[in-house]
N, CA, C and O atoms as a DFTB+ gen file, in Angstrom:
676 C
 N C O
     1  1       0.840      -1.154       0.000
     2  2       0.000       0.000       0.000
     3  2       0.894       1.228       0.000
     4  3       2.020       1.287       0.494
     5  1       0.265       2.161      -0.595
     6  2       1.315       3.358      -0.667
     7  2       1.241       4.461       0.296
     8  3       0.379       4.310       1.163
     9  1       1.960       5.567       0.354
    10  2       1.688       6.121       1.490
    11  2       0.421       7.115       1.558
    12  3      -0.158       7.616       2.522
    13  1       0.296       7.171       0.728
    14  2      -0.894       8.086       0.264
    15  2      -2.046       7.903       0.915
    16  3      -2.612       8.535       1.807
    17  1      -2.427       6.431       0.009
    18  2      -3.431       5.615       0.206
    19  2      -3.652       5.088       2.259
    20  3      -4.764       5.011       2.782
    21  1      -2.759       4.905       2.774
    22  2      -2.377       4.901       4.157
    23  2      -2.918       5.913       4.952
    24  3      -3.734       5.759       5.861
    25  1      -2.293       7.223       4.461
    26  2      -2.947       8.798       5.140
    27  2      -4.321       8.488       4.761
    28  3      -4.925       8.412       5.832
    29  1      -4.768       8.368       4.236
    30  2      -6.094       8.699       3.306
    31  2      -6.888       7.693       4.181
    32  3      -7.740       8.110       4.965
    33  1      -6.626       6.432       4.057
    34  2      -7.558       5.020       5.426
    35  2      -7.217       6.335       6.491
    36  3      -8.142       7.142       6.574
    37  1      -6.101       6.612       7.240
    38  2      -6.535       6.978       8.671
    39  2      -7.312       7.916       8.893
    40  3      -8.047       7.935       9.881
    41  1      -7.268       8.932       7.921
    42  2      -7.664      10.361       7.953
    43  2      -9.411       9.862       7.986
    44  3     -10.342      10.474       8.510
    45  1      -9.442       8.769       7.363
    46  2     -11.070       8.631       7.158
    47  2     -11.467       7.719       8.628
    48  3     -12.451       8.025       9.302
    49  1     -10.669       6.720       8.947
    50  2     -10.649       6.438      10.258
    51  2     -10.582       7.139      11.375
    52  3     -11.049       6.691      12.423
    53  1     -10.063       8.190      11.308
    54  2     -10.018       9.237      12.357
    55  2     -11.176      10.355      12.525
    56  3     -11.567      10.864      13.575
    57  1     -11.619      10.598      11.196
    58  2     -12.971      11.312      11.532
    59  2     -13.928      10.355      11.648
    60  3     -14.612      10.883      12.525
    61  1     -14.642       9.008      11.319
    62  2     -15.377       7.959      11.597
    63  2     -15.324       7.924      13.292
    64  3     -16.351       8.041      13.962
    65  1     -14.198       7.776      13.790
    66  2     -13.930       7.756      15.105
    67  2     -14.551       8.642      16.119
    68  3     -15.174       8.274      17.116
    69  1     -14.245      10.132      15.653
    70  2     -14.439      11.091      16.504
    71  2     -16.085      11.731      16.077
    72  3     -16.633      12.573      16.789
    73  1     -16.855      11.061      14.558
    74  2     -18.036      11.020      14.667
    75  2     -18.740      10.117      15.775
    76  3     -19.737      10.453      16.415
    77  1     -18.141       9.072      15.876
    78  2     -18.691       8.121      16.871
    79  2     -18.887       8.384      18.162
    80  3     -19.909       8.140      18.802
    81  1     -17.564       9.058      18.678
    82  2     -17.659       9.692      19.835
    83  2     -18.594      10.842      20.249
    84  3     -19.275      10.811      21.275
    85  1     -18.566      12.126      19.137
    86  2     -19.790      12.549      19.183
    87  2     -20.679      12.365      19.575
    88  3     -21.100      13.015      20.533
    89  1     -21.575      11.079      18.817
    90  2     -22.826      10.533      18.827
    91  2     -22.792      10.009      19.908
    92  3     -23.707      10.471      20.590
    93  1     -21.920       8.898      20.720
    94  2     -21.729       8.537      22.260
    95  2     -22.249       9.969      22.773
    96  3     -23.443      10.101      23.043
    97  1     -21.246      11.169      22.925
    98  2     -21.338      12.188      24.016
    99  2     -23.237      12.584      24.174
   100  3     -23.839      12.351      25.223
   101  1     -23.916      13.187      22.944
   102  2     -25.064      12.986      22.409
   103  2     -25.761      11.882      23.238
   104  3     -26.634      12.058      24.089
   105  1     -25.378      11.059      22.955
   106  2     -26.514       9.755      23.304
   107  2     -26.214       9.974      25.130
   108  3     -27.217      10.135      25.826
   109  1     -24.963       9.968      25.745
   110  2     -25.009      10.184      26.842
   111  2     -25.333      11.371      27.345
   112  3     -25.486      11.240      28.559
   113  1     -25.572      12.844      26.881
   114  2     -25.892      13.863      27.507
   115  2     -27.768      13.276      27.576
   116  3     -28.492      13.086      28.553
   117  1     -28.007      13.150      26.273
   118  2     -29.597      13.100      26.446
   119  2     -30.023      11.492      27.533
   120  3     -31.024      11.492      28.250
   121  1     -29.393      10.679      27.477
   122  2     -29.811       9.882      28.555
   123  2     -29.816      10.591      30.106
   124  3     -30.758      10.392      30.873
   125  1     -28.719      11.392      30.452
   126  2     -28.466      11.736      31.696
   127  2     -30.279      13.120      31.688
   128  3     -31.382      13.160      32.233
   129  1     -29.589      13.827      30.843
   130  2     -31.465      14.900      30.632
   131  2     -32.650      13.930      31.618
   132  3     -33.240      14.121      32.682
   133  1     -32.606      12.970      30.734
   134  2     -33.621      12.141      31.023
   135  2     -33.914      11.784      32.141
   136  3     -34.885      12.272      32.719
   137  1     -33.341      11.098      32.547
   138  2     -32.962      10.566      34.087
   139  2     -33.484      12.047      35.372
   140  3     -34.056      12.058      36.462
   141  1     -32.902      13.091      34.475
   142  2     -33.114      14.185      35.571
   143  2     -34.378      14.501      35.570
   144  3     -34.996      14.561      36.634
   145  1     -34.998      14.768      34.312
   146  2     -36.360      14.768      34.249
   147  2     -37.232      14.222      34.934
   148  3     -38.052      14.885      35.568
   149  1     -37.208      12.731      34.926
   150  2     -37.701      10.770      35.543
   151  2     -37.743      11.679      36.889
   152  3     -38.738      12.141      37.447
   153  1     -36.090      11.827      37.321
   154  2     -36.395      12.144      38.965
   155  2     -36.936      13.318      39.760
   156  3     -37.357      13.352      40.916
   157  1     -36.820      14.247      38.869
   158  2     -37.873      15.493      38.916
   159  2     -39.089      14.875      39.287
   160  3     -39.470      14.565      40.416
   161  1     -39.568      14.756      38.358
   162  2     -41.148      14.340      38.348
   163  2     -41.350      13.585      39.052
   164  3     -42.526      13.634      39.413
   165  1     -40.565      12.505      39.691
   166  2     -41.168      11.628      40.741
   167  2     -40.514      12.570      42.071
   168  3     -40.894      11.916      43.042
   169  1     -39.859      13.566      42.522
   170  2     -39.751      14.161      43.699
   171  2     -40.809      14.530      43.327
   172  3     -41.695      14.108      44.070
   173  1     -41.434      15.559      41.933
   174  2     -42.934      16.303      42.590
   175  2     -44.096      15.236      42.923
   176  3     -45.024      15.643      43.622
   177  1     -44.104      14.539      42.689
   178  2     -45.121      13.379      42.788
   179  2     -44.985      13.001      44.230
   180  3     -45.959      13.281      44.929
   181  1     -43.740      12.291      44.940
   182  2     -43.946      12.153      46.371
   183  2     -43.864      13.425      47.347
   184  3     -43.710      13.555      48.562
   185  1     -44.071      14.466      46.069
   186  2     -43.864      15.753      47.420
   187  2     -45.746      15.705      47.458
   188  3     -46.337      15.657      48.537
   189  1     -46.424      15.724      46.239
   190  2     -47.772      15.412      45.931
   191  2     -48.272      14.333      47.145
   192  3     -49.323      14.872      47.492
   193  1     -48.196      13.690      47.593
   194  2     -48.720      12.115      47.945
   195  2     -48.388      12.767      49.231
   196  3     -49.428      12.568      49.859
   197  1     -47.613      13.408      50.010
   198  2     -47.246      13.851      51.126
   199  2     -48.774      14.646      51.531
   200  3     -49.464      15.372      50.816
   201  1     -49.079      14.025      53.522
   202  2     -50.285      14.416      53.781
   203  2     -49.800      15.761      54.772
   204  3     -49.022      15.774      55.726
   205  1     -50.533      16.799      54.183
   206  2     -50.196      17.623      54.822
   207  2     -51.518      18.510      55.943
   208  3     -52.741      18.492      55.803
   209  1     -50.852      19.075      56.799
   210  2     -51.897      19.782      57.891
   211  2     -52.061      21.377      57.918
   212  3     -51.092      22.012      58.333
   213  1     -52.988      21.946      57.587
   214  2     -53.442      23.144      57.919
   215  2     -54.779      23.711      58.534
   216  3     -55.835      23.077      58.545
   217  1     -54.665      24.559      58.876
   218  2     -56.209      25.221      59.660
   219  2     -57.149      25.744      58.648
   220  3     -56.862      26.215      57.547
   221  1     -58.557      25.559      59.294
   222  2     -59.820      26.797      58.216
   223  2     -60.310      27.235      59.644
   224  3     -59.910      27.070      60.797
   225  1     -61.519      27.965      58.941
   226  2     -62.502      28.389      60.141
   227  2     -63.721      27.971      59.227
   228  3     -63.820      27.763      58.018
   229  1     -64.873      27.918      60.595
   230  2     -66.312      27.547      59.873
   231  2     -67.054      28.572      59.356
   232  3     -67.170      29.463      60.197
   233  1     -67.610      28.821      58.317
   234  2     -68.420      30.034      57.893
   235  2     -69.652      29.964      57.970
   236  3     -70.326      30.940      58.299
   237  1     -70.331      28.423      57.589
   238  2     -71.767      28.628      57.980
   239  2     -71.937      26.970      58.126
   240  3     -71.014      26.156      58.161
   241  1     -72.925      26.781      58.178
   242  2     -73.679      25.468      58.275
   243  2     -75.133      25.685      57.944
   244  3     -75.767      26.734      58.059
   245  1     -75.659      24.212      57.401
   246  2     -76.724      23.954      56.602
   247  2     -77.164      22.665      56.821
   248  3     -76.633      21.594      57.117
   249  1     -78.428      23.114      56.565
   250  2     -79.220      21.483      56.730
   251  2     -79.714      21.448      55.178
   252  3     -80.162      22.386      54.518
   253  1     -79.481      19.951      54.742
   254  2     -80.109      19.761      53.294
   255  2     -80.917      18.360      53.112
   256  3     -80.572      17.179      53.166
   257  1     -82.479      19.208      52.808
   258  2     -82.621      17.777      52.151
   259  2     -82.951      17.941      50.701
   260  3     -83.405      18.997      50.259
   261  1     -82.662      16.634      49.791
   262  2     -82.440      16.701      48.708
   263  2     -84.079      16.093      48.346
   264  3     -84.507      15.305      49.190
   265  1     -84.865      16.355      47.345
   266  2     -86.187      16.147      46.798
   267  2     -85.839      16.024      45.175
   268  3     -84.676      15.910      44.787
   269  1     -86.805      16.055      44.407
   270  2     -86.969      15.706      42.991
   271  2     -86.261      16.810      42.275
   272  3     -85.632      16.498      41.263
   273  1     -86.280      18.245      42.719
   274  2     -86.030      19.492      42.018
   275  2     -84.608      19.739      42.483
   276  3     -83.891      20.486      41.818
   277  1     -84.141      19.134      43.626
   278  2     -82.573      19.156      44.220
   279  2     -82.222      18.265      44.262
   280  3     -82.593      17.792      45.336
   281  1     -81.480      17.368      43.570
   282  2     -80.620      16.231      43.437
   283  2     -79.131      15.836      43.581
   284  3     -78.551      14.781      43.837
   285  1     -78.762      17.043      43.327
   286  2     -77.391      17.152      43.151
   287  2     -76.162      18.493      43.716
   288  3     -76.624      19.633      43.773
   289  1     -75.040      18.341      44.007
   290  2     -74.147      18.948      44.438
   291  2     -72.852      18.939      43.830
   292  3     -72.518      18.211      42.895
   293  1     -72.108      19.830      44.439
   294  2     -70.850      20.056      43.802
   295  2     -69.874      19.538      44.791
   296  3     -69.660      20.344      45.697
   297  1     -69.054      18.133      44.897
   298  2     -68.030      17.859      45.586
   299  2     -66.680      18.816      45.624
   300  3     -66.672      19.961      45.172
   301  1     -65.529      18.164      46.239
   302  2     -64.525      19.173      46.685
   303  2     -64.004      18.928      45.607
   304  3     -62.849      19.356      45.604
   305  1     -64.337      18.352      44.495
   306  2     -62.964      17.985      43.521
   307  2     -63.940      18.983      41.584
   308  3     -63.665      18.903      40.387
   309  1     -65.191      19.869      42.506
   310  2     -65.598      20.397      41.493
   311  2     -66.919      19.609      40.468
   312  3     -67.532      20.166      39.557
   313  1     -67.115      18.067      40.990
   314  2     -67.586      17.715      40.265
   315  2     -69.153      17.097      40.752
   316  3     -69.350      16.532      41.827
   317  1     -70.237      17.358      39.655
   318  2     -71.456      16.961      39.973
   319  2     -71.475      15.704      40.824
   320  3     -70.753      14.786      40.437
   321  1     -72.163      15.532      41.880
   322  2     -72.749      14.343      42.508
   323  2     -73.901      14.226      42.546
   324  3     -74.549      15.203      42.922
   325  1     -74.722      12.775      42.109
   326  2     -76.199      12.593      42.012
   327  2     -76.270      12.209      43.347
   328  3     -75.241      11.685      43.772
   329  1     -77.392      12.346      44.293
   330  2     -78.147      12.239      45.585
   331  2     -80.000      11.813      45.125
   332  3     -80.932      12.460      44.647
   333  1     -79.815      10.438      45.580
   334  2     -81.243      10.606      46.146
   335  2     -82.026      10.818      46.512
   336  3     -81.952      10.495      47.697
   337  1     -83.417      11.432      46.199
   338  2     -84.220      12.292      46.831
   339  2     -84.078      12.010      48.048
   340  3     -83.183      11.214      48.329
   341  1     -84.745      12.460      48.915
   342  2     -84.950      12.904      50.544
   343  2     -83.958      11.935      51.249
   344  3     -84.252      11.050      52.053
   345  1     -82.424      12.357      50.680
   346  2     -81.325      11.705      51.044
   347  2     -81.171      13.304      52.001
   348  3     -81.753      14.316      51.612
   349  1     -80.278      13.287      53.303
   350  2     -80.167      14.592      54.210
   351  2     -78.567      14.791      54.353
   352  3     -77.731      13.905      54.523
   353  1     -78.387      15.999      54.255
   354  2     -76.531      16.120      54.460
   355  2     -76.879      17.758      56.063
   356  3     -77.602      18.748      56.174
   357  1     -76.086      17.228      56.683
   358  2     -76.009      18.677      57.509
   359  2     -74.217      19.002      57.341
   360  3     -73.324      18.236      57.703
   361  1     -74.073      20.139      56.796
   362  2     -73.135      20.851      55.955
   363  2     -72.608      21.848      56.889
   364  3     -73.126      22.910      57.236
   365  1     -71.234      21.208      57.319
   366  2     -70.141      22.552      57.942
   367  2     -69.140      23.198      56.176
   368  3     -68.475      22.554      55.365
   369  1     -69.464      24.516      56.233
   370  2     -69.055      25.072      55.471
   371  2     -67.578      25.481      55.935
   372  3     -67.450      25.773      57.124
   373  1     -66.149      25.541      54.885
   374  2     -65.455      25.923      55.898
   375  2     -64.584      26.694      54.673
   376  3     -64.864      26.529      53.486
   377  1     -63.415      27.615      55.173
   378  2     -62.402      27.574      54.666
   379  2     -61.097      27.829      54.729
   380  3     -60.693      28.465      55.702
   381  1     -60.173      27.398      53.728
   382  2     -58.870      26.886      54.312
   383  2     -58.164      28.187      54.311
   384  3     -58.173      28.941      53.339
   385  1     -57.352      28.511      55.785
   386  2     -56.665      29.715      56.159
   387  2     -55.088      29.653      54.912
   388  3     -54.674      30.755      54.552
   389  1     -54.687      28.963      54.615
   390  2     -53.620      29.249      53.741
   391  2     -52.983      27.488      53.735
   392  3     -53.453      26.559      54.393
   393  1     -51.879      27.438      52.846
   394  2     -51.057      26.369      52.533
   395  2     -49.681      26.917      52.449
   396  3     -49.067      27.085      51.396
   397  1     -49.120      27.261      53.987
   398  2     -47.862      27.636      54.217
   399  2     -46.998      26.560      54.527
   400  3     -45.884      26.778      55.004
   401  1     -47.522      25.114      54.237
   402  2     -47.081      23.573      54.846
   403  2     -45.909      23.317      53.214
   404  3     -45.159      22.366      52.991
   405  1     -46.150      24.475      52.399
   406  2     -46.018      23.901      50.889
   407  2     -45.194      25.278      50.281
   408  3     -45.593      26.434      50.146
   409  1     -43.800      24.615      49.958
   410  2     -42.956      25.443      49.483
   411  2     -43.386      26.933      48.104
   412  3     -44.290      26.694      47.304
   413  1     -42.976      27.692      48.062
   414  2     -43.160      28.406      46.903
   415  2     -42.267      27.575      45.785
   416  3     -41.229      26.926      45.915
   417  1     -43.302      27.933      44.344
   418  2     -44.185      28.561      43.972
   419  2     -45.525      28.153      44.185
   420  3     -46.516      28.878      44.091
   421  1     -45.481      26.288      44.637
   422  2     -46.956      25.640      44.474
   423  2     -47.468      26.266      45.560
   424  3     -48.389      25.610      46.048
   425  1     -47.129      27.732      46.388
   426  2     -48.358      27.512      47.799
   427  2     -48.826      28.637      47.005
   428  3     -50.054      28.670      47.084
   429  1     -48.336      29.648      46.216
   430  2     -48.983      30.230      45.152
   431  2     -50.421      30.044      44.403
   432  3     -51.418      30.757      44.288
   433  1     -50.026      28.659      43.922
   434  2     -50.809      28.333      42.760
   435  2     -52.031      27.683      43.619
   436  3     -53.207      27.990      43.419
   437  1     -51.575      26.680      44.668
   438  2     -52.799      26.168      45.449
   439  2     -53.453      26.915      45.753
   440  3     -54.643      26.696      45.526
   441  1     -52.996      28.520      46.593
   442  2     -54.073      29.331      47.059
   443  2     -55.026      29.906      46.123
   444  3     -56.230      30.011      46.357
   445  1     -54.282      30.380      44.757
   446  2     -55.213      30.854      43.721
   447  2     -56.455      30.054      43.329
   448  3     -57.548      30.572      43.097
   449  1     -56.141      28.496      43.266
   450  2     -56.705      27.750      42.778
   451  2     -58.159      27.810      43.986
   452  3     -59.341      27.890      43.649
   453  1     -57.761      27.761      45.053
   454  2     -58.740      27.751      46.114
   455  2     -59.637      29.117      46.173
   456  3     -60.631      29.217      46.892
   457  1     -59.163      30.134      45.337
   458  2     -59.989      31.280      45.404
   459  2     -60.352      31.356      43.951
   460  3     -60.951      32.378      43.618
   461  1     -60.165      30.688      43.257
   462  2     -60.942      30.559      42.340
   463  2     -61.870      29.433      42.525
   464  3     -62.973      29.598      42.005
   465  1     -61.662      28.256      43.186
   466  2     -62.651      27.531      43.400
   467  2     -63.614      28.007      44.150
   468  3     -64.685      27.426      43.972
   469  1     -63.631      29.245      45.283
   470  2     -64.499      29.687      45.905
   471  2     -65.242      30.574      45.311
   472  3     -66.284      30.756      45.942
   473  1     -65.120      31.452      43.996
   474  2     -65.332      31.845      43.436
   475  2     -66.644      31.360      42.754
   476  3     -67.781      31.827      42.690
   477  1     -65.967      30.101      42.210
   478  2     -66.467      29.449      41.155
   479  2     -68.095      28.270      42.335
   480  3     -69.274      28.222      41.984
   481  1     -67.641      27.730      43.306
   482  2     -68.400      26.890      44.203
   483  2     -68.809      26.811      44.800
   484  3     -69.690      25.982      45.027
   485  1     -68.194      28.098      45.780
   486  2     -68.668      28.600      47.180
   487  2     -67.661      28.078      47.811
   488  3     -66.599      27.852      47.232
   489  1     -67.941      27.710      49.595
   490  2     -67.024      27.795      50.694
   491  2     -66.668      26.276      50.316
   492  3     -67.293      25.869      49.336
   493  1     -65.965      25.549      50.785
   494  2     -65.990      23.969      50.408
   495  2     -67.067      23.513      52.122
   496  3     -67.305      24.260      53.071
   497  1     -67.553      21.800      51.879
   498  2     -67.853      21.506      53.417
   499  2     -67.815      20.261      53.346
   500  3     -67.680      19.488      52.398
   501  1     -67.987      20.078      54.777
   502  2     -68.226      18.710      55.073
   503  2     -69.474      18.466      55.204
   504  3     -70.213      19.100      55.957
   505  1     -69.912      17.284      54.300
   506  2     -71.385      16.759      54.771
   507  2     -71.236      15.811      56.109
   508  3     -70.281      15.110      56.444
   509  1     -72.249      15.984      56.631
   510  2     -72.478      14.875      57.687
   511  2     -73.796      14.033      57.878
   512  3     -74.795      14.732      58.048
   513  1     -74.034      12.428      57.886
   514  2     -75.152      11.797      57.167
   515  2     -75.550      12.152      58.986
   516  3     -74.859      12.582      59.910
   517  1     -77.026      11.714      58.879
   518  2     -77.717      11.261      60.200
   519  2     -76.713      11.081      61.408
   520  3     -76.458      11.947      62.245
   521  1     -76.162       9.739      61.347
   522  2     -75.056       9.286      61.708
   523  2     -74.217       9.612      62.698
   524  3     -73.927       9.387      63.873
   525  1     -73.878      10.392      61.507
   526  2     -72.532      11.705      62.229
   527  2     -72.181      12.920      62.615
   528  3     -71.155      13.597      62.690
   529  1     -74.241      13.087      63.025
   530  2     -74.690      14.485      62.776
   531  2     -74.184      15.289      64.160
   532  3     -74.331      16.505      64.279
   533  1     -73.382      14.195      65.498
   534  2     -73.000      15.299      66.124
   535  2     -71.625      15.995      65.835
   536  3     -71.065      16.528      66.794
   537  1     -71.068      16.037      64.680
   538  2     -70.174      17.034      64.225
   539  2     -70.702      18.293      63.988
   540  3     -70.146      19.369      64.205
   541  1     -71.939      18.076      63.475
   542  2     -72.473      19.168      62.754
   543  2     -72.848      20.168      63.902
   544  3     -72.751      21.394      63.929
   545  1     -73.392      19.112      65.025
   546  2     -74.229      19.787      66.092
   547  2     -73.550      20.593      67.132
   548  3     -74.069      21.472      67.819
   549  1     -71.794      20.004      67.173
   550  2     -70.840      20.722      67.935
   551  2     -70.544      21.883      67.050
   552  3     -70.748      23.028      67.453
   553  1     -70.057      21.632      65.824
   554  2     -69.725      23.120      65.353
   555  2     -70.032      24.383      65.010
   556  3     -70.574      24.438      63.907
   557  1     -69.927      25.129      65.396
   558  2     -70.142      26.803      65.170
   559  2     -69.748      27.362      64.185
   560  3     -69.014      26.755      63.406
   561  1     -70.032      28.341      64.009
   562  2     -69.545      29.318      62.994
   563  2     -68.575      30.259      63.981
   564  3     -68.968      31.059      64.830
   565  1     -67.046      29.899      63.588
   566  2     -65.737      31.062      63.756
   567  2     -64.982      29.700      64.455
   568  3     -63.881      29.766      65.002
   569  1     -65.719      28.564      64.341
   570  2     -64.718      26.901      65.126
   571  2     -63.880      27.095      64.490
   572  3     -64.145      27.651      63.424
   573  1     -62.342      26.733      64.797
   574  2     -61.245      26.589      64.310
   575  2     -60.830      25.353      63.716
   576  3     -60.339      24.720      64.650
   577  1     -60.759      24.671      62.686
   578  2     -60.438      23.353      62.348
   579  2     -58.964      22.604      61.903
   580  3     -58.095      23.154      61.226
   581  1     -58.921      21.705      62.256
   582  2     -57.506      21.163      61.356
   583  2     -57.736      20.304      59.991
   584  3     -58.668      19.504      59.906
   585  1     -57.082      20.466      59.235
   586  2     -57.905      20.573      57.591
   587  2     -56.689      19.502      57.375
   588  3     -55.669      20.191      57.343
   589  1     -56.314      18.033      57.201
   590  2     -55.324      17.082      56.619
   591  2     -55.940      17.056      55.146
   592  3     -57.148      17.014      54.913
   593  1     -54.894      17.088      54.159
   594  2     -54.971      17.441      52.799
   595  2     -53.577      16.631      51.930
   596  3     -52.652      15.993      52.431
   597  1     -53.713      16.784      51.212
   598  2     -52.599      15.956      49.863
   599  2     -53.333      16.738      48.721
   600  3     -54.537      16.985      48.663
   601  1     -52.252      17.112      47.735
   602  2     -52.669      18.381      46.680
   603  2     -51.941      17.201      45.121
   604  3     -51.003      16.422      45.289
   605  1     -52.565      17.363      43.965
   606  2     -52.334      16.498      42.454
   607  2     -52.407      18.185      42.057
   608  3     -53.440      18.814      42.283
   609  1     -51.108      18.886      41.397
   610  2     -51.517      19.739      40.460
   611  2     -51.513      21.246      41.204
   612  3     -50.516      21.836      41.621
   613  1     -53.169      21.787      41.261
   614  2     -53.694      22.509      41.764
   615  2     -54.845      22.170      42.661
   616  3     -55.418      22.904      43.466
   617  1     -55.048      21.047      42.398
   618  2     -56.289      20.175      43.418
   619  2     -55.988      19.414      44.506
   620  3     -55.097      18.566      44.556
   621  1     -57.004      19.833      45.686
   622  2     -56.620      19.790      46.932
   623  2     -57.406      18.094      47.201
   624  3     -58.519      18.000      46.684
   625  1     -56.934      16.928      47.889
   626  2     -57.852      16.380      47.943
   627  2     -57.785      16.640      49.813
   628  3     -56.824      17.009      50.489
   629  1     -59.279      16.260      50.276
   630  2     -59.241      16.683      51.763
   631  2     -59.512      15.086      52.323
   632  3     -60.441      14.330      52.040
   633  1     -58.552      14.907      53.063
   634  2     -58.369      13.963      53.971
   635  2     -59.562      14.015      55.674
   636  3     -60.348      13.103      55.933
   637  1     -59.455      14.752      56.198
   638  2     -59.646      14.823      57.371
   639  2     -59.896      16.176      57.741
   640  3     -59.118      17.080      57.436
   641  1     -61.016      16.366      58.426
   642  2     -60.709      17.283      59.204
   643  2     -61.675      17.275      60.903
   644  3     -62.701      16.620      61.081
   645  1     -61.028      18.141      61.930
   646  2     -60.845      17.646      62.925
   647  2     -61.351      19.397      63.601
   648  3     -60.709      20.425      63.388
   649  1     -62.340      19.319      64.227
   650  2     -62.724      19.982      65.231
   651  2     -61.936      21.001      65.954
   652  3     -62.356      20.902      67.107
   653  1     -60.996      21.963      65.936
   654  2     -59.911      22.338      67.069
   655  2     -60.840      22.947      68.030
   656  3     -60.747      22.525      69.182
   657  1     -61.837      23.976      67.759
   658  2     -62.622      24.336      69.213
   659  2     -63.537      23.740      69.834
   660  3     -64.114      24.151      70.840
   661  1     -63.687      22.895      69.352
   662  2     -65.202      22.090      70.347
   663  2     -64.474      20.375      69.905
   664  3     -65.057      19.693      69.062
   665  1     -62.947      19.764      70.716
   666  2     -62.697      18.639      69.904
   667  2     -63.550      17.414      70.336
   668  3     -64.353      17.664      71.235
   669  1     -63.538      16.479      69.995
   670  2     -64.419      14.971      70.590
   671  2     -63.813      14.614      71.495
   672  3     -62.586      14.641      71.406
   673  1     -64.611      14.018      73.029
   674  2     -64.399      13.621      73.902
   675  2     -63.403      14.285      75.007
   676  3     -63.197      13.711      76.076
């Protein structure tokens, strides 16, 4: 082989090479992206799933019974619920003093979301069946409550909530 022909194989071997490597660096920057992304999204997700505690106060209470012309309500998640006629809910109305349990920017967006849902729904409440009607019967309007919550997004789901001025037993 001549020398020519020699330069000429490496020179083409040598850029083949350092294309390859390229495409490695490439293939490894965007795998690592990825990965960061993956673990992003699953910290916001178990920061999501995390039950968290804050206060409301009571604003009103209501007795409901539901008949042929009232059937239905608006749950905490915004969405129609069908009720059986002369099915009865006694309703602590309440609402939530803030979500300072929850880093900025999401305590931002949760609160907006909650004043636009009040906007849009009214106060949020707790129903209480027959049952469990002495919740209804202890609480007042200006009771202080403890509100356990876990938030998807901008949506609050409500876990629990717990009496602080008049507690059980």
């Amino acid at each position: 082989m001549s020398r020519k022909t020699t330069s000429f194989t490496s020179g083409r071997s040598a850029r083949w090479l350092l294309i390859g490597i390229g495409v490695l660096a490439i293939v490894g920057l965007s795998v690592y992206l990825l990965l960061r992304v993956a673990d992003n999204s699953l910290q916001e997700l178990n920061e999501a799933k995390k039950v968290r505690t804050t206060t409301a106060v009571v604003k009103a209470k209501e007795y409901v019974r539901f008949d042929e012309g009232n059937h239905t309500y608006v749950n905490n998640f915004g969405e129609t619920v069908q009720v059986s006629p002369g099915a009865e809910q006694w309703r602590v109305y309440y609402q939530i003093d803030n979500f300072n349990q929850v880093p900025e920017p999401k305590r931002i967006e949760l609160q907006r979301s909650e004043d636009s849902r009040i906007k849009k729904f009214g106060f949020r409440f707790y129903p209480s069946s027959r049952a469990d009607k002495a919740v209804y019967d202890k609480a007042e309007v200006g009771d202080r409550l403890e509100v356990r919550y876990r938030y998807m997004g901008d949506e609050k789901e409500i876990i629990s909530i717990r009496n602080l001025s008049h507690p059980d037993g």
